[in-house]
C-alpha positions in Angstrom: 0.0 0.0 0.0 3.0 2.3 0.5 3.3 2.5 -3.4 0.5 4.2 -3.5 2.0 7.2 -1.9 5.0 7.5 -4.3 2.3 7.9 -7.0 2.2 11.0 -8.9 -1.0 13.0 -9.1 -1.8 12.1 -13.2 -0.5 8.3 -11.9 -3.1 8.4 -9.6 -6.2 9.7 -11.5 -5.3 7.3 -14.2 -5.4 4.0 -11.6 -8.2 5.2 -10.0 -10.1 5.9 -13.1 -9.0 2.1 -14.5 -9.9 0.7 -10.8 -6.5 -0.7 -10.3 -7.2 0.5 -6.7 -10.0 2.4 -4.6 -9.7 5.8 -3.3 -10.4 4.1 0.2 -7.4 2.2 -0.5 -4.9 5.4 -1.7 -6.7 7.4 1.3 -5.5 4.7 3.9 -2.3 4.5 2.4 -1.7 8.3 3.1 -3.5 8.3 6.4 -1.2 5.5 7.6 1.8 7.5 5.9 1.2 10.4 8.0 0.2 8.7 11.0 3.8 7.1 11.2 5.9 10.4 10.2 4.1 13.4 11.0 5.5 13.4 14.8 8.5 13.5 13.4 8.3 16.0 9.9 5.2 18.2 11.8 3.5 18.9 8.1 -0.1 18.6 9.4 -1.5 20.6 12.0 -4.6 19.1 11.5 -5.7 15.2 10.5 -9.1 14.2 9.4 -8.8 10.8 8.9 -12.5 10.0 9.4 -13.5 12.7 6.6 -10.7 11.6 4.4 -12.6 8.0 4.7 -15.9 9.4 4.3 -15.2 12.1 1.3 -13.1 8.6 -0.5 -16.0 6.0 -0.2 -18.1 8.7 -1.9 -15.7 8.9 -4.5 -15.6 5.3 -5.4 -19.2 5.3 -5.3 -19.3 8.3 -8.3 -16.1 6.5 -10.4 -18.5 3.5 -10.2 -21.4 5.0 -11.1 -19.1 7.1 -14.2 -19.7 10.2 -12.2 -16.2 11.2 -11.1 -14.7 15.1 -11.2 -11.3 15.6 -12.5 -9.8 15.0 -9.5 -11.9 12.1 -8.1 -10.8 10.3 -5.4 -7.2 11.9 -5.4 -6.1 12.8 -1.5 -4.6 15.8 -0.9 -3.4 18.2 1.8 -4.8 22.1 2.7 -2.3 24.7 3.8 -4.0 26.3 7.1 -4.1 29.7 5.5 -7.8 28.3 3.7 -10.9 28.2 5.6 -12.4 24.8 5.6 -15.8 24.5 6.8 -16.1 22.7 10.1 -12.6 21.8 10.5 -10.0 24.4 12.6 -8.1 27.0 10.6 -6.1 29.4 12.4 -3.2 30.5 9.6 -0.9 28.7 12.6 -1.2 31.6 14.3 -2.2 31.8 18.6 -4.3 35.1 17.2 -7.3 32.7 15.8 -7.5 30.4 18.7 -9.5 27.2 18.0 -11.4 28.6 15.2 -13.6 27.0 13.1 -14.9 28.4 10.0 -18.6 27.8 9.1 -17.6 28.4 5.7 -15.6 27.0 3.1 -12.6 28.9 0.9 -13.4 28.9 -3.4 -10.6 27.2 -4.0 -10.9 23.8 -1.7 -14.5 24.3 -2.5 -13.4 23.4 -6.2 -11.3 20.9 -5.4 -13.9 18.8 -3.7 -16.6 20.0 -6.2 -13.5 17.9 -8.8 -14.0 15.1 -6.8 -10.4 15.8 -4.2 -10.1 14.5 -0.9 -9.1 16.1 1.6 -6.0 14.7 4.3 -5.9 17.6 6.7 -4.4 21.8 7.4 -0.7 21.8 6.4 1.8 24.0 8.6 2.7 27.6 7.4 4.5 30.5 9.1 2.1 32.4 10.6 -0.3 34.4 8.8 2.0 33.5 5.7 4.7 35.6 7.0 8.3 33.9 6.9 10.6 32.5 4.5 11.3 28.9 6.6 8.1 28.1 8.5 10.2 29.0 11.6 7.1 31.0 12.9 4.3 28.9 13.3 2.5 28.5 16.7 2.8 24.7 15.7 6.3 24.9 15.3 8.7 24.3 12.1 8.0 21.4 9.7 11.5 19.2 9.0 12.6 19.2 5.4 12.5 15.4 4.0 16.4 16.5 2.5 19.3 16.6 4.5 22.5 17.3 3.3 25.1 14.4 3.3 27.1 13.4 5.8 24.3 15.7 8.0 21.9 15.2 10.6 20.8 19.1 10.7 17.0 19.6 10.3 16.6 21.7 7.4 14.2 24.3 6.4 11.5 23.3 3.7 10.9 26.8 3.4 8.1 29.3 3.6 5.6 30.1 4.3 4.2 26.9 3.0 6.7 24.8 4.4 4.2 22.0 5.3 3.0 21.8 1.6 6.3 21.4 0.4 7.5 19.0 3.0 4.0 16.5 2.5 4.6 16.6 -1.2 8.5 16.1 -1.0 7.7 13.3 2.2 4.2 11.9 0.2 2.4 12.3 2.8 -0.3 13.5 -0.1 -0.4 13.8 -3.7 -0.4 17.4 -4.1 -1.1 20.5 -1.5 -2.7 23.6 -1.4 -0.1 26.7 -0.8 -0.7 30.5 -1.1 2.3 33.1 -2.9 2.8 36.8 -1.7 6.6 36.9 -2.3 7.8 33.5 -3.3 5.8 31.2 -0.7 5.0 28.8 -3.3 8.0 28.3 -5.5 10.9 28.7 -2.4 9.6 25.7 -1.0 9.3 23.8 -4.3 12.8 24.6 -4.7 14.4 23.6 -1.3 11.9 20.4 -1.8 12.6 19.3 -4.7 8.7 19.9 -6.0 7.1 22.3 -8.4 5.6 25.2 -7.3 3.2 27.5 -9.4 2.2 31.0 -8.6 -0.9 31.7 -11.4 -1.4 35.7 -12.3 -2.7 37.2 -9.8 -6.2 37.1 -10.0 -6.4 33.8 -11.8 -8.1 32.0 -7.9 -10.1 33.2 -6.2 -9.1 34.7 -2.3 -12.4 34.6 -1.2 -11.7 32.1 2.1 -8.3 32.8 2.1 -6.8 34.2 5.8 -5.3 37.9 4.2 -2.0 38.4 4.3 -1.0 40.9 1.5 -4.4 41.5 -0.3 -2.9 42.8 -3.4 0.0 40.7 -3.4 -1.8 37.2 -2.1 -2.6 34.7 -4.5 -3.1 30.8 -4.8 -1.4 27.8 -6.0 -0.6 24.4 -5.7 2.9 22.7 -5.0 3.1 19.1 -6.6 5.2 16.2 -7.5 5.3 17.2 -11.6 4.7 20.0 -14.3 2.0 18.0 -14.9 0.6 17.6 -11.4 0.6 21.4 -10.8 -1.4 22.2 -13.9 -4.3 19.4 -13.0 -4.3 21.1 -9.6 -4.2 24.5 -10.9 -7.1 24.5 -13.7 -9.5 22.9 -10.8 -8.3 25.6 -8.2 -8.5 28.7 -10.8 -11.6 30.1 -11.9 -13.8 33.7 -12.1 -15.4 34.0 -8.2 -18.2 36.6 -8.2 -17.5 36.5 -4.1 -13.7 38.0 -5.2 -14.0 41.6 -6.0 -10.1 40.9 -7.7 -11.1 37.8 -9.1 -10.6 37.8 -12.9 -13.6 36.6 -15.8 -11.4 34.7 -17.5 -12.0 31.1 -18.6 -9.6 28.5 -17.7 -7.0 27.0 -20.1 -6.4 23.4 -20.3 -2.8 23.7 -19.1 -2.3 20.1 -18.7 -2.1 20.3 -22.4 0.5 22.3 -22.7 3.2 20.5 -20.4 4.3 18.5 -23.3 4.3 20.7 -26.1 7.8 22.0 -26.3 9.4 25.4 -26.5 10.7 25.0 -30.2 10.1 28.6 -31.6 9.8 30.2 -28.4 12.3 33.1 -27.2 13.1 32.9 -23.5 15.0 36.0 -21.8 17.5 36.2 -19.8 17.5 39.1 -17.0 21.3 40.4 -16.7 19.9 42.3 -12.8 19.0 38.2 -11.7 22.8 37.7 -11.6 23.6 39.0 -8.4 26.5 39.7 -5.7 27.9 36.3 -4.1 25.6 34.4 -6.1 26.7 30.3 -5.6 28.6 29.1 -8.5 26.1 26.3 -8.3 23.4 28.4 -9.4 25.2 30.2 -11.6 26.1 26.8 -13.2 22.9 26.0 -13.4 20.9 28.9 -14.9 23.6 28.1 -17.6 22.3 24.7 -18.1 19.1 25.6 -18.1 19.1 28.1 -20.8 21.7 25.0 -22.9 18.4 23.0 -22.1 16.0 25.2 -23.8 18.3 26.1 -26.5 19.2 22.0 -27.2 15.2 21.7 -27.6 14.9 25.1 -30.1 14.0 28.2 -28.1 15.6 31.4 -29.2 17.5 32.9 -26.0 17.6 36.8 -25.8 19.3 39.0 -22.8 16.8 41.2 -21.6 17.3 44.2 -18.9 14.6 44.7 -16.0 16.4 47.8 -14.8 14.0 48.3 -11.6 14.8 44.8 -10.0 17.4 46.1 -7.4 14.2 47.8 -5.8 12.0 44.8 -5.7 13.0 43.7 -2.2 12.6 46.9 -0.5 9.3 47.9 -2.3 7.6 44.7 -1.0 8.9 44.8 2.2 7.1 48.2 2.3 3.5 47.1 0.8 3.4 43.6 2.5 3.9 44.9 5.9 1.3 48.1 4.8 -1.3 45.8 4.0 -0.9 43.3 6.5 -1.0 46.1 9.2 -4.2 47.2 7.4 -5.6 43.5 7.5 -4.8 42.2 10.8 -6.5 45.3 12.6 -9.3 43.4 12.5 -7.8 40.9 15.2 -9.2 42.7 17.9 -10.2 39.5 20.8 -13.6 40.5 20.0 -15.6 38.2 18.2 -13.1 35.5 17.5 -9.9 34.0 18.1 -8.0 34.5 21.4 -9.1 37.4 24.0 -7.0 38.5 27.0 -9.1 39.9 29.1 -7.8 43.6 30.6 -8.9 46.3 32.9 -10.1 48.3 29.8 -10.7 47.9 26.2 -7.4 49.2 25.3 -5.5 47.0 27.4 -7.7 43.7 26.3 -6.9 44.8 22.8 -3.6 45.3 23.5 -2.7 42.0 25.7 -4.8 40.3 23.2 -2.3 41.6 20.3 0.7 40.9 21.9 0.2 37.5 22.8 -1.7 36.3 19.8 0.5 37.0 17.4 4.3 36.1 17.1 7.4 38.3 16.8 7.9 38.0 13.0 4.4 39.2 12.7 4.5 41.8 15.3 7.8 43.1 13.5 5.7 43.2 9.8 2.8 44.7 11.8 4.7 47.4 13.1 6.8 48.3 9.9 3.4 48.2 8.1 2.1 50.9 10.4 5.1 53.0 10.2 5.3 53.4 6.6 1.3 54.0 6.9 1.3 56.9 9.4 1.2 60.8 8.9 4.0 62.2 7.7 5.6 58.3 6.3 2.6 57.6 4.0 4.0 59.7 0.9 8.0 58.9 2.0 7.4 55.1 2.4 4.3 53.7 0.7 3.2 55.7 -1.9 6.8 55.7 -3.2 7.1 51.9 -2.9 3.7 51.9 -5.2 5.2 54.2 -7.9 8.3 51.7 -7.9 6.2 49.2 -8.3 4.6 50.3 -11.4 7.8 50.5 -12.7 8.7 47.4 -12.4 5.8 46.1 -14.0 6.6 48.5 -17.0 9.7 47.1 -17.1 8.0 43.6 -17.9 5.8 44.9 -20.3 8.8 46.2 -22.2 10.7 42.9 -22.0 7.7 40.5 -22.9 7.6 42.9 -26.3 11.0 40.5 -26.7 10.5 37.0 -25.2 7.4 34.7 -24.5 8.9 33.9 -20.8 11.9 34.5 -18.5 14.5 31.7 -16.9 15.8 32.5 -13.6 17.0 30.8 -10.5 14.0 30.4 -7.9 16.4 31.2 -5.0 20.0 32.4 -4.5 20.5 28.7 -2.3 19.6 25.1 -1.4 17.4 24.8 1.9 19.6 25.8 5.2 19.0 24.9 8.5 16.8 26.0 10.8 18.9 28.8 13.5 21.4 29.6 10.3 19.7 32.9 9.2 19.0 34.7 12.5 18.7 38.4 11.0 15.3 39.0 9.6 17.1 40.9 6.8 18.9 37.5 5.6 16.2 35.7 6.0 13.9 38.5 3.5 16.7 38.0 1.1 15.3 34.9 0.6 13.0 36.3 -1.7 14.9 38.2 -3.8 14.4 36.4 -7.3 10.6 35.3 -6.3 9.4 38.6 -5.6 9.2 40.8 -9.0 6.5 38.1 -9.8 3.9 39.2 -7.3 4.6 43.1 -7.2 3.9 42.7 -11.3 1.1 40.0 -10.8 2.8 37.4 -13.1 2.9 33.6 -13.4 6.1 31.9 -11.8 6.4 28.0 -11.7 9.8 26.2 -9.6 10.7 23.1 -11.3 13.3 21.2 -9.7 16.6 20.9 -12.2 19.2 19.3 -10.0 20.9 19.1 -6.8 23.9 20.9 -5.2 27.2 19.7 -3.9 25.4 18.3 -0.6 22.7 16.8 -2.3 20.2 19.3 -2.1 17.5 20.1 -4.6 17.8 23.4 -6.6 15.3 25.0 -8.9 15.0 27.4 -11.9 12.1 29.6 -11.9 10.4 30.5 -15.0 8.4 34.3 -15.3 5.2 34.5 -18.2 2.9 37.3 -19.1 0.0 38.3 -17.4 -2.7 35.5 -18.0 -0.4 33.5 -20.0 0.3 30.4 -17.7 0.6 28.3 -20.7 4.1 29.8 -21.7 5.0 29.1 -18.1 4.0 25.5 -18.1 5.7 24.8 -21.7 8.9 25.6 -20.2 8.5 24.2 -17.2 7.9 20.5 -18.6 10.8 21.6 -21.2 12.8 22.1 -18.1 11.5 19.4 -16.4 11.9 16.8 -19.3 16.1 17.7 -19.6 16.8 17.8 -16.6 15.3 14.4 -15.8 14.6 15.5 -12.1 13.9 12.1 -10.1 15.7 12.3 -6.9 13.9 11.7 -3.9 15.2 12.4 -0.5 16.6 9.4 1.7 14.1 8.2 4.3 15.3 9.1 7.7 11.9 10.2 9.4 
C-alpha cells in the first residue's frame, strides 16, 4: 500500500479511473503515511482521517457509477491559510484560537466540487509571514532533505513549508499553498517539488486568511509539471465572491506540459545575476538556458532595470497591507481574547500574545510606513516603484514569451542559520518581481547541489499566460530528468 504514496498526481487519477485501486485504499495509504511520520516532519497541523474516509467511499461510489470530477478520489493536503468548513483553521497563528470556520474557501470548495479529498491543514509560518516556516504557533516542519554526511533539520521553506514538505515526504499527492513573495516556488525549490504562482487574480481569495491583499494569491505545490497544472485549472476560476477575481476562462494547461518550447524566445535578466551568487546556481541557470536552446528556443538578454528595488518595495506594501488587514484581530468576536482592565489593554494583551514576533515586526513596519508624515515617504513611493517594475515587464515581454531565472540564491539551510530578519527576507529576492507585477512563476526542480540538495530554476510568463510558463516548465522538467527523492530518515 505504500506505493501508492510514491504515485504522482496524473498516476493516480489514471489507476483510479482504471480501478486498479479504490480511493479508500490510496486514502489509507496516506493516512497511515502520515500517521507514522508526521511526529517527526510536523507537516499537518490538522488530520481528518474520518472525513478523508468518508469524502473517498463517496468517491468510489461516483467513479463506479461514471460520475467522477477531475480529481476524483485523489487525496490531498490544505495549507491552514484556507478556511475549511467545520474543520480548525487558524493561519498557525495563537491570534485565531480554536477557530472554526462555518464556511468554506473557493478554492478547496473546487477541489472537492473535482471530486479531491481532503488529508488535513498543512503547517505555514504564521499568517504566511516567513521565508522557513520558523514562525508557526505549531512549530517548524522538518525538510525530507538533509544534506550528506548531516543530521541538521533543514528548512523546507516558507511560508508553506508543510506543503512542500507533505509533497517532497508523500504524505499526499499534491497541496494547497498560497504566494505573496515566493511562498509557493521557495519551497518547491528547497523540496525538490514544483511550485506554481498563477497571475494574480487567476483563484479566487475569497476564504483565504489575508495576508498581502494585493500581493496574495493561490497555488498548488506538486510532484510534476504536470501535477501542478491538474491542480491549478481545478483551483483557478472567475469568483463573483472575489471583488479581484478575474472573468477569465480557464486553459487546459495540462495540455500544454508537453508541447515543447521550439520557436519560443526565453529571456535572460542580466539584474538576476547577483553579488555572491553560488557558482552552483550560476552553473545551473547556464544549463538551463543550454536546455531550452538544445530543444529550439531562441535565447535573448533582456534588462529589467527596476529589480534592485523589488526587495525593499515589498517589504514596504506587504507589511502596509498586512497592518491594514490584521486590525481586525481585535479579541472581540473571534480567536483569542485576553481579558484587561479596559478595552485598550484587552486589545492590547490580546495583540501581543496572539500574534508572534515575525508578525508583530511586519505589523509594526506596516504601520510606520502607513502613518502621517511616512505615508508619501514610504508607501506611496514603494507603489510608484512598483509600477515601474511592472513597465519594465511589459517592455521585456515585447521580446521573449517567458523569463528563466534561479528560484532562490540557495539550497534549503537549517533552521537557526539565518538569525537576522534581513537575511532571512533575502530569501526572496528572485521570487518577488513576480507578485509586485502580478505574473505567473512555476519552480521546477533541475538538480541538486554539492550536498545533495534540490535546486530549482524559476520561470516568469505574461499576465494570464500560464501556458508559456508550463511549456517551459515541462521543457525544463523533461532535460533535466529530475527524479531524486530524499533518503528516508523520518
Amino acid at each position: 500500500m505504500t506505493e501508492l504514496t510514491k504515485l504522482t498526481l496524473a498516476a493516480a487519477l489514471d489507476g483510479l479511473q482504471r480501478k486498479a485501486f479504490s480511493s479508500t485504499e490510496i486514502t489509507q495509504a496516506f493516512i497511515d503515511q502520515i500517521e507514522a511520520s508526521n511526529e517527526t516532519l510536523n507537516a499537518y497541523v490538522v488530520k481528518t482521517p474520518e472525513k478523508a474516509l468518508d469524502m473517498a467511499a463517496e468517491a468510489d461510489r461516483k467513479i463506479a457509477a461514471g460520475e467522477g470530477g477531475r480529481l476524483e478520489g485523489a487525496p490531498i493536503g490544505v495549507k491552514d491559510l484556507y478556511c475549511t468548513k467545520g474543520v480548525r483553521t487558524t493561519a498557525c497563528s495563537n491570534i485565531l484560537g480554536e477557530f472554526i470556520p462555518t464556511y468554506e474557501s473557493t478554492v478547496t470548495q473546487q477541489l472537492w466540487d473535482a471530486g479531491a479529498v481532503m488529508l488535513g491543514k498543512l503547517n505555514m509560518d504564521e499568517f504566511a509571514m516567513g521565508s522557513s516556516n520558523e514562525t508557526s504557533r505549531f512549530g517548524p516542519p522538518a525538510n525530507p532533505w538533509r544534506r550528506e554526511g548531516s543530521n541538521q533539520t533543514l528548512t523546507p521553506g516558507g511560508s508553506s513549508g508543510g506543503s512542500a514538505t507533505a509533497v517532497a515526504a508523500d504524505l499526499c499527492l499534491g497541496a494547497t499553498a498560497s504566494d505573496t513573495g515566493g511562498s509557493i516556488r521557495q519551497p518547491a525549490s528547497f523540496t525538490g517539488t514544483v511550485g506554481i504562482k498563477p497571475t494574480y487574480g487567476r483563484a479566487s481569495r475569497y476564504g483565504m486568511v489575508a495576508f498581502a491583499s494585493s500581493l496574495d494569491q493561490a497555488g498548488p505545490i506538486a510532484k510534476t509539471v504536470e501535477d501542478s497544472a491538474i491542480l491549478l485549472e481545478a483551483m483557478c476560476g472567475h469568483d463573483k465572491k472575489d471583488s479581484t477575481s478575474l472573468p477569465e476562462p480557464v486553459p487546459e494547461w495540462r495540455d500544454a506540459v508537453h508541447r515543447g518550447v521550439q520557436g519560443m524566445k526565453i529571456g535572460i535578466p542580466k539584474e538576476y545575476r547577483v553579488d555572491d551568487m553560488p557558482e552552483e546556481i550560476e552553473a545551473l541557470w547556464s544549463q538551463g538556458i543550454e536546455w531550452l536552446k538544445e530543444q529550439g528556443a531562441e535565447i535573448v538578454d533582456v534588462s529589467l532595470p527596476h529589480t534592485k528595488y523589488a526587495l525593499p518595495a515589498y517589504y514596504i506594501v506587504a507589511p502596509a497591507e498586512a497592518s491594514s488587514n490584521l486590525a481586525r484581530y481585535d479579541g472581540m468576536r473571534y480567536g483569542t481574547r485576553v481579558a484587561g482592565d479596559n478595552l485598550i489593554n484587552t486589545y492590547e494583551g490580546t495583540r501581543s500574545e496572539g500574534f508572534g514576533n515575525e508578525v508583530q515586526r511586519r505589523l509594526m513596519i506596516g504601520t510606520y510606513v502607513l502613518s502621517s508624515g511616512y505615508y508619501d515617504a514610504y508607501y506611496l513611493r514603494a507603489q510608484k516603484v512598483r509600477k515601474k517594475i511592472l513597465n519594465d515587464f511589459v517592455t521585456v515581454f515585447g521580446e521573449c514569451d517567458a523569463l528563466l531565472t534561479p528560484t532562490c540564491p540557495s539550497a534549503a539551510f537549517a533552521y537557526g542559520e539565518k538569525a537576522d530578519p534581513v537575511q532571512m527576507y533575502l530569501n526572496d529576492i528572485f521570487t518577488v518581481t513576480a507578485n509586485l507585477a502580478g505574473l505567473p512563476g512555476i519552480s521546477v526542480p533541475a538538480a541538486l547541489d554539492k550536498q545533495g540538495l534540490p535546486l530549482g530554476l524559476q520561470v516568469i510568463g505574461k499576465a494570464l499566460d500560464e501556458t508559456s510558463c508550463f511549456r517551459v516548465g515541462g521543457a525544463l522538467e523533461e532535460a533535466a530528468g529530475f527524479v531524486a527523492k530524499p533518503e528516508k530518515w523520518w
